[in-house]
N, C-alpha and C positions, 0 to 999 in steps of 0.2 A: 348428150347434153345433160348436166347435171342443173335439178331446181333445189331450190332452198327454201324450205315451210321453216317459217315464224308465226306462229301463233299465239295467241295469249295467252294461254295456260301452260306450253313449254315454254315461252318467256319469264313465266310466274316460279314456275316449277324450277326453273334453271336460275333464278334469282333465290330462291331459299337455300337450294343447296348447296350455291358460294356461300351464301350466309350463314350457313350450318358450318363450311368449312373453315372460314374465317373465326369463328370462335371456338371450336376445336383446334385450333393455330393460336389465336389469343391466350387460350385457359395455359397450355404448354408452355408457350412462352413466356407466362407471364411466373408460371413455376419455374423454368430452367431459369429466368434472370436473378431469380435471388442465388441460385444455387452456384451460376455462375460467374455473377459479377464481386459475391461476398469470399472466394477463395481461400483460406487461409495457406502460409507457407508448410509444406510437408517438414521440414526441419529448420531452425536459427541458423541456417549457412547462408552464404549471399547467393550461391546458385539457387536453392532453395526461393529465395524470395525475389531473385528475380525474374525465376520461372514461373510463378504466380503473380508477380505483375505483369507478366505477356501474357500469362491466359486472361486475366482480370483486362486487361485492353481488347485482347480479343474479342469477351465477352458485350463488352460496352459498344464497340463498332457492328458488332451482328445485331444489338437492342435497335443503336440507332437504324440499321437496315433494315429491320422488320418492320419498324417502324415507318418508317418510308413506304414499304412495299404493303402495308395495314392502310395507309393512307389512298396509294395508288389503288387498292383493290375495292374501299369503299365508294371513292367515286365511279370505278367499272359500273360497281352495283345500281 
């Protein structure tokens, strides 16, 4: 039979540490979105630019989902 200790200081302890993780996850993120929502085209061809409009979408759908999931893991906390 398996038991399960909760206690208040590994309750405490294991609340800092999402919290440590979550802003080690923010600070990244919050670098990679400039680096990747600002893309510029590798050359004035239209492959070129429209290959950086799909990454730059890319970019912008992963911001929104981090977002989301930054939301969902503050209220865990």
């Amino acid at each position: 039979m398996s038991y399960v200790v909760a206690t208040p200081d590994f309750l405490t302890s294991a609340a800092e540490d999402l919290a440590a993780t979550r802003s080690a996850i923010e600070a990244a993120d919050a670098v990679a979105a400039y680096w990747t929502t600002s893309l510029l085209a590798a050359a004035e061809d239209e492959v070129s630019t429209a290959v950086a409009a799909l990454f730059r979408a890319y970019a912008e759908e992963y911001q929104a989902a981090a977002n989301q999931t930054t939301q969902h893991q503050q209220r865990f906390i």
